[in-house]
C-alpha positions as CSV (number, residue, x, y, z in Angstrom):
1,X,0.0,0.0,0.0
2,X,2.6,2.4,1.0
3,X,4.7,1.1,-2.2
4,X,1.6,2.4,-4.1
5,X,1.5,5.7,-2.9
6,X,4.9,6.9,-3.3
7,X,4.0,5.7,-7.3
8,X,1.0,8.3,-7.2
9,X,3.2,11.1,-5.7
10,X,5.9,10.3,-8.3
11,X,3.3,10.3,-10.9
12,X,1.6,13.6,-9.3
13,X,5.0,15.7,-9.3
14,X,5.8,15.3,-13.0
15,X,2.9,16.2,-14.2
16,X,2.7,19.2,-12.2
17,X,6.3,19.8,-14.0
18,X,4.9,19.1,-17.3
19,X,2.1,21.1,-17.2
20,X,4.4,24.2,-15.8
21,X,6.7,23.7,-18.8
22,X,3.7,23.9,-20.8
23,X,2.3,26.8,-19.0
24,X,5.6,29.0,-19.3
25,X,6.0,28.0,-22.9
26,X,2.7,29.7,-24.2
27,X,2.3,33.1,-25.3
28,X,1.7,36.2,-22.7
29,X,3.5,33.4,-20.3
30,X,7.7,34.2,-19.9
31,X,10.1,33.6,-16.7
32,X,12.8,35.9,-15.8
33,X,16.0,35.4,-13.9
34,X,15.7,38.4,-11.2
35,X,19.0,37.3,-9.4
36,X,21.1,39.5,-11.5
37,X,20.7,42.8,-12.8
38,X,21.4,44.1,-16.6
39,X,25.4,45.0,-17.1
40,X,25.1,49.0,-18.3
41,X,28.8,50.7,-19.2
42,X,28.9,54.4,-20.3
43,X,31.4,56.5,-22.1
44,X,32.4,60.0,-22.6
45,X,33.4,61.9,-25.5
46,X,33.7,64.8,-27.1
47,X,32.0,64.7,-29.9
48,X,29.1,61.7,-31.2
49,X,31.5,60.2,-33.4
50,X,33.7,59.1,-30.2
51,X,37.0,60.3,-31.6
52,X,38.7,62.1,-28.2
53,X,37.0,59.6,-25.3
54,X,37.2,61.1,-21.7
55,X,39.2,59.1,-19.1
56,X,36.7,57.0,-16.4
57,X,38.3,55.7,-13.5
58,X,36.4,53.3,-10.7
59,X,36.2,55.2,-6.9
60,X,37.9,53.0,-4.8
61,X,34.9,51.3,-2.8
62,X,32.3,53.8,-4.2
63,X,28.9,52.1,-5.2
64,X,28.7,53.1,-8.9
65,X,30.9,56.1,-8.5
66,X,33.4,57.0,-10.8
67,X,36.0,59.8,-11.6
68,X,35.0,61.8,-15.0
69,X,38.0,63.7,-16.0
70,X,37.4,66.3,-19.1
71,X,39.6,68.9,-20.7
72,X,39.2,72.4,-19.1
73,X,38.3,73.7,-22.9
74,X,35.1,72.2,-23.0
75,X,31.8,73.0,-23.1
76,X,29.2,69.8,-23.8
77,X,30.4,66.0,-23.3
78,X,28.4,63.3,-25.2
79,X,27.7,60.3,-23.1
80,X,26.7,56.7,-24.7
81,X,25.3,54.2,-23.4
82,X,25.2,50.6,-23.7
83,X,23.5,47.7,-21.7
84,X,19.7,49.2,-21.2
85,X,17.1,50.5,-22.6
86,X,16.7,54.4,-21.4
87,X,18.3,56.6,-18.7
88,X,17.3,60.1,-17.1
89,X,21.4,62.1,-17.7
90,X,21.6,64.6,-15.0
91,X,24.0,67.4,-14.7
92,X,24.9,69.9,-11.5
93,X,27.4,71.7,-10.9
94,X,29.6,72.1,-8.5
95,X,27.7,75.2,-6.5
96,X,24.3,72.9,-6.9
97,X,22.3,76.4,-8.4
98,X,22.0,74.8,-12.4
99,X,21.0,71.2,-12.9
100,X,20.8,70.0,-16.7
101,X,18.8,67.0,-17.8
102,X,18.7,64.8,-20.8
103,X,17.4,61.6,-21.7
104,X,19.3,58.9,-23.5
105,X,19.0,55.5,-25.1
106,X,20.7,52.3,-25.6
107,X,23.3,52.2,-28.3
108,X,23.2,56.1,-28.9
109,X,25.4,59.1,-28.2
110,X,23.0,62.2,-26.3
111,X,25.1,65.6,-26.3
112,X,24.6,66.8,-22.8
113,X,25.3,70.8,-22.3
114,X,26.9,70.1,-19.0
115,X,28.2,74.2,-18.0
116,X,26.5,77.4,-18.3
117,X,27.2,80.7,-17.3
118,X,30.9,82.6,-15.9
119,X,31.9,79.2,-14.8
120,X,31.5,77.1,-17.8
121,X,34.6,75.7,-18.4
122,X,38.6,76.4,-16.8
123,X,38.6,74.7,-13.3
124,X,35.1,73.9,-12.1
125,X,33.7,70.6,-11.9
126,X,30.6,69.2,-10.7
127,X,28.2,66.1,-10.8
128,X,26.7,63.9,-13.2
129,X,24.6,61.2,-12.6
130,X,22.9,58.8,-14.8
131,X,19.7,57.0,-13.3
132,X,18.3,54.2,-15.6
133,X,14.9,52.5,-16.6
134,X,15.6,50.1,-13.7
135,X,16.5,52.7,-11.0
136,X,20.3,52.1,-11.3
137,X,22.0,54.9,-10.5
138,X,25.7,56.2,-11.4
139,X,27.2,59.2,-10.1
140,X,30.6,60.4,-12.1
141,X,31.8,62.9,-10.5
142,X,34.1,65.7,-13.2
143,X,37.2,66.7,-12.8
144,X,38.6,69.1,-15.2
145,X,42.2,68.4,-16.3
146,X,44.2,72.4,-16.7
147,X,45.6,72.9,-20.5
148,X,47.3,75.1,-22.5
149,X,46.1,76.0,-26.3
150,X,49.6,76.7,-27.1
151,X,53.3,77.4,-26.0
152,X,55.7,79.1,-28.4
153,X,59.3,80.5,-27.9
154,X,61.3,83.1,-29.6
155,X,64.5,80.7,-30.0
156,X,62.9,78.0,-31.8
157,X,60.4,75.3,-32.8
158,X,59.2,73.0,-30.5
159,X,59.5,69.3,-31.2
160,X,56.6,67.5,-31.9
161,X,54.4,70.4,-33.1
162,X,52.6,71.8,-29.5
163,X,49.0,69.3,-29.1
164,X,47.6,70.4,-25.6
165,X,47.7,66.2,-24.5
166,X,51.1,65.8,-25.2
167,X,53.2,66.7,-22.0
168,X,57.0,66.5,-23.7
169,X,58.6,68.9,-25.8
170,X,62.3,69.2,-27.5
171,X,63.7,72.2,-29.1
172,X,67.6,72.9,-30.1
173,X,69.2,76.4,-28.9
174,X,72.3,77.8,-30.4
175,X,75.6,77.2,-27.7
176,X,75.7,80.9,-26.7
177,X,72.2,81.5,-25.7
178,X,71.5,82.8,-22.2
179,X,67.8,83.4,-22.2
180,X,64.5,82.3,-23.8
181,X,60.9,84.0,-23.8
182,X,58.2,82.1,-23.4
183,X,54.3,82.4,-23.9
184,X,52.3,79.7,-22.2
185,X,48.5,80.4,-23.4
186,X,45.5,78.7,-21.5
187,X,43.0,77.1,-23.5
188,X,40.0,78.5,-22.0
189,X,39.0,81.9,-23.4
190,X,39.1,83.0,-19.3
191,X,41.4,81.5,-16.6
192,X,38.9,80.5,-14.2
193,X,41.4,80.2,-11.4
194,X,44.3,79.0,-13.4
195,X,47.2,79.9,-12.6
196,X,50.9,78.7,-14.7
197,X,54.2,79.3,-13.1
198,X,57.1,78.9,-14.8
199,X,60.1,77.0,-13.2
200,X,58.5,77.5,-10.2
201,X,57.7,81.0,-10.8
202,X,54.3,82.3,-11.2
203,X,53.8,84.0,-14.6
204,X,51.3,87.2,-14.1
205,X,48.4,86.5,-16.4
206,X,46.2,89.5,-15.2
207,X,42.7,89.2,-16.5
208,X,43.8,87.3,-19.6
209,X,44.7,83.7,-20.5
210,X,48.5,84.6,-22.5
211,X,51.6,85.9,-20.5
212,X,55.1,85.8,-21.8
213,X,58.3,85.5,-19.3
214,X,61.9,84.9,-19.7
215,X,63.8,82.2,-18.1
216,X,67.7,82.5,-17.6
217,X,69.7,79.6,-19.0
218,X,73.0,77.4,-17.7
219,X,75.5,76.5,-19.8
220,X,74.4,73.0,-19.6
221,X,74.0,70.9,-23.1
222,X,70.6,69.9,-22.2
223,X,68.5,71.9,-19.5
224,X,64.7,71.2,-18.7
225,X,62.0,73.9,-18.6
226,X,58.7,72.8,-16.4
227,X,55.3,74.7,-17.2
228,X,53.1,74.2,-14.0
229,X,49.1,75.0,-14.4
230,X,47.7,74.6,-11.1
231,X,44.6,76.0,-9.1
232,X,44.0,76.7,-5.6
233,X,42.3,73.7,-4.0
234,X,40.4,74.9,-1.6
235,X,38.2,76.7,-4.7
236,X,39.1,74.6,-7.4
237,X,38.8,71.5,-5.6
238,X,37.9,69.7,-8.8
239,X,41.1,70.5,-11.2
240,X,44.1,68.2,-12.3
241,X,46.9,69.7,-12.4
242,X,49.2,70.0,-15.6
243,X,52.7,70.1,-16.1
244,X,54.2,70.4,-19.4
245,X,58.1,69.7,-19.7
246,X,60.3,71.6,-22.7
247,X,64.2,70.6,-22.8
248,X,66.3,72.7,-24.3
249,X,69.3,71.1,-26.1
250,X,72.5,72.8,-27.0
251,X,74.8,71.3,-29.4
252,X,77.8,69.3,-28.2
253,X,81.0,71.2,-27.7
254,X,83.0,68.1,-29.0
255,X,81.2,68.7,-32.6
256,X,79.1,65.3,-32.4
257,X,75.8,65.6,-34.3
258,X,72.4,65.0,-31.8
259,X,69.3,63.7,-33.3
260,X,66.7,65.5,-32.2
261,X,63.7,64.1,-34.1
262,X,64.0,60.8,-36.4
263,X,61.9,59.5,-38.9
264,X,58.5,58.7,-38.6
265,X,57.1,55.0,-39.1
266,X,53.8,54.9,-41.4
267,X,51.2,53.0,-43.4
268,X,50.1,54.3,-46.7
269,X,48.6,53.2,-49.6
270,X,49.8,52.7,-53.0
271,X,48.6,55.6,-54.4
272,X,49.7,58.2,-51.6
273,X,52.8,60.1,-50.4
274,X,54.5,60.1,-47.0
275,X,56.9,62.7,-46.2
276,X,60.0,61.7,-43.7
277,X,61.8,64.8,-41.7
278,X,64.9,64.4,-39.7
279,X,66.3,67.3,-37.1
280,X,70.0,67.3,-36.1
281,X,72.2,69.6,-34.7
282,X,76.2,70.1,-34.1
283,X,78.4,72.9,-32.6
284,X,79.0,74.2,-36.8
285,X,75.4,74.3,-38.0
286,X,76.5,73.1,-41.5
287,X,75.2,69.8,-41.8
288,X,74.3,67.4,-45.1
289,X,71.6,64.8,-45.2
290,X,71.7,61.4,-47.4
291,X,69.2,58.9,-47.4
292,X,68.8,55.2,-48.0
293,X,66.4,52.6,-48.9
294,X,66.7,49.3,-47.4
295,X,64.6,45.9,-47.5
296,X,65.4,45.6,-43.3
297,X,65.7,47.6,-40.4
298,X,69.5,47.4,-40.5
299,X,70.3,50.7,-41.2
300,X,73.5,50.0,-42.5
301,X,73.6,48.3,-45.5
302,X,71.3,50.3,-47.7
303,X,71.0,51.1,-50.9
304,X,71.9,55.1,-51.5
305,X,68.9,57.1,-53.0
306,X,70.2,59.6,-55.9
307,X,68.9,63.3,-55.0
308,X,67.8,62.7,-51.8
309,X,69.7,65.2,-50.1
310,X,67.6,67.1,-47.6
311,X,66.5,66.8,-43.9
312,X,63.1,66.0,-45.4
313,X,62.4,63.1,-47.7
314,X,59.6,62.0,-50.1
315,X,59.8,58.3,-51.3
316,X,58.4,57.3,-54.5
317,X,56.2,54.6,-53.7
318,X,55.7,51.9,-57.0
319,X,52.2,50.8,-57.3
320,X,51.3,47.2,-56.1
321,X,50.2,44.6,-58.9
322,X,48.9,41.2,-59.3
323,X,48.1,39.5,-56.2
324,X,50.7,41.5,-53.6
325,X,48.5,43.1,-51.5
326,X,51.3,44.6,-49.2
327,X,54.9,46.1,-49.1
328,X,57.3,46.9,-46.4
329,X,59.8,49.4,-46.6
330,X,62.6,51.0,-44.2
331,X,64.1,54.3,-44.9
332,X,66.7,56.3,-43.5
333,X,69.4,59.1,-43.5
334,X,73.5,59.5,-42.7
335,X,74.1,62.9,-41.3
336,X,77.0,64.2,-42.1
337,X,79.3,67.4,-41.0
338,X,81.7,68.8,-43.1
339,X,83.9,70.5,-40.6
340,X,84.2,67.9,-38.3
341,X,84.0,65.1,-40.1
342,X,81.1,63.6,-37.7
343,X,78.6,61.2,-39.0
344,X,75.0,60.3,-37.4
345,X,72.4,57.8,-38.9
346,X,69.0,58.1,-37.7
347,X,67.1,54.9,-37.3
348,X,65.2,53.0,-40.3
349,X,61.9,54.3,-40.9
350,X,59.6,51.4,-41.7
351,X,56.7,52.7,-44.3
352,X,54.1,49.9,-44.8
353,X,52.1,50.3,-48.0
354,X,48.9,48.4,-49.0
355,X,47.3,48.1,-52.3
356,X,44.6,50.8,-52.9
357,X,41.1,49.9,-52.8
358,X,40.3,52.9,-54.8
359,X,40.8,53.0,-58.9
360,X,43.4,55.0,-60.4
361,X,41.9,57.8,-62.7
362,X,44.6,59.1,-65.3
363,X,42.7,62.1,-66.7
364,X,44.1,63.5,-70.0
365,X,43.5,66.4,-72.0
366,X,41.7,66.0,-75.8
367,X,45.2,65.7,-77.4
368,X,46.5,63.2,-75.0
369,X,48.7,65.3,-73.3
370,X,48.5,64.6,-69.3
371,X,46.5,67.5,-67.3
372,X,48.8,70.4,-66.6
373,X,49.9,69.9,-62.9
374,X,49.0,73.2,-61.1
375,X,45.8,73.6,-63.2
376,X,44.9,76.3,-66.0
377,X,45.3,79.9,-66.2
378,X,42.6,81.4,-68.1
379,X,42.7,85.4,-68.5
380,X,39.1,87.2,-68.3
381,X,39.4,89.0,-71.4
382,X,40.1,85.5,-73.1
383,X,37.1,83.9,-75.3
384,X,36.4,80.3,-73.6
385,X,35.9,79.0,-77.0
386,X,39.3,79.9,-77.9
């Protein structure tokens, strides 16, 4: 008897299983794992396209806090957002008297205007916080990392070309040299409590974003220049400091040449150019440039390129055919000085060219001659018929 119960409860629990599975199988009917909520990520740009993304960093045991930083030049982030369907986008600032709200949704970029007024961009900060469909909510908190637009010099050109994100600078000053002017220039269109010093001394920007100061020089070959911007915290608790560094390089009293900048790897295609610049100096100023073409990256055993001569080099590039989709190539140049006799090679240059996807057009005019290369010239009081 007993035997024959447990069969009816055995018999009783699967079909309450089946008919369950049935149940949740029909349409209107679904189940959902509620132990786990919906992954969401965010990012910050500058623009919709997501070309210059902002740096996001993780507060050390915040709960969804995070540490926004954007440039001090901007006005309007774009935030994007993956993982759910819709989000409220809430900004306010740091003095809590402007709150700006948007709404965005999953898989697109929503431009949020996130500073108004006297304050809107240099050194303040603030709040933004996201709150989604499913009452997740994300506080980033924005710090706004001090730059310059630009920092020139009456000696010379800095090396690379001045970007406000690049922190490192070159530039080569004659051996008799004792001072150089500098103009540090903020790239906000007010300081905002920014304030640059120069080696440690403050330059006096006034009411304006631009100040130019001199700075005495050693005798030293090489000699580092540090520009500082910097707020005060107690106001500005919300900036990064910046410092850029310039070194100054003089040339070497023993006439050996210094490298300052060397060839540029690249990629091209086929049908494009690519231009290669070397910068050397010595104690003479009299240098000549000779370049080489080489299968490897030994830059020794070259093969000598006829009229290429200068400190900047063009390199005829052959068009690919038949089934070679790809060509390496390494260039590079032996500096030479005349008066000393010295000799510097920069390092090979490798240029990577791919086969264009794009035809060739070769245009001609109605006699067959190729197109004239800087175009026509066609006077006014000239007949176009003629």
């Amino acid at each position: 008897m007993m035997e024959k119960k447990r069969v009816v409860c055995r018999q009783i629990i699967v079909s309450l299983l089946v008919f369950f599975m049935i149940v949740c199988m029909m349409p209107g009917y679904s189940y959902a794992d509620t132990s786990a909520s919906e992954e969401v990520s965010f990012q910050f740009a500058a623009d919709a396209d997501l070309s210059e993304k902002y740096v996001v960093e993780p507060v050390e045991n915040g709960n969804n806090e995070y540490i926004l930083q954007v440039p001090d030049n901007k006005l309007m982030l774009y935030v994007y957002m993956t993982g759910t369907k819709n989000a409220s986008c809430k900004y306010i600032k740091c003095n809590n008297n402007t709150e700006n709200t948007v709404n965005i949704s999953e898989n697109t970029a929503a431009a949020l205007l996130f500073a108004v007024g006297a304050n809107a961009y240099g050194a303040k900060g603030g709040d933004l916080v996201i709150t989604t469909d499913d009452e997740q909510v994300y506080t980033f908190h924005i710090k706004r990392t001090l730059s310059l637009k630009s920092l020139t010099s009456s000696t010379g050109e800095l090396m690379p070309a001045f970007d406000r994100t690049i922190k490192e600078y070159r530039m080569a000053i004659s051996a008799d040299t004792e001072e150089l002017t500098l103009t540090p220039t903020l790239s906000t269109t007010k300081s905002n409590g920014t304030k640059i010093k120069v080696n440690g001394t403050e330059v006096n920007l006034g009411t304006g974003v631009s100040a130019t100061t001199t700075v005495q020089l050693s005798k030293k070959e090489t000699q580092d220049v540090s520009i500082e911007l910097y707020t005060d915290k107690e106001e500005y608790p919300d900036a990064i400091d910046t410092t850029y560094k310039l070194t100054l390089i003089r040339p070497k009293s023993t006439g050996e040449i210094t490298i300052l900048e060397q060839p540029k790897d690249g990629e091209i295609f086929d049908n494009e150019t690519i231009d290669l610049h070397v910068t050397a100096i010595d104690n003479t100023g009299s240098l000549s440039y000779q370049w080489y073409e080489s299968e490897s990256a030994d830059a020794n055993n070259g093969a000598l390129i006829e009229g290429a001569t200068g400190n900047t080099f063009t390199p005829e590039i052959e068009k690919l055919s038949g089934e070679k989709n790809d060509s390496t190539k390494y260039y590079y140049c032996v500096i030479s000085a005349e008066e000393s006799k010295q000799t510097a090679t920069t390092k090979a240059a490798c240029i990577k060219i791919k086969k264009s996807p794009y035809p060739v057009l070769n245009l001609t005019m109605g006699n067959g001659e190729p197109l004239p290369k800087d175009g026509f010239e066609l006077p006014v009081e000239k007949d176009v018929s003629d």
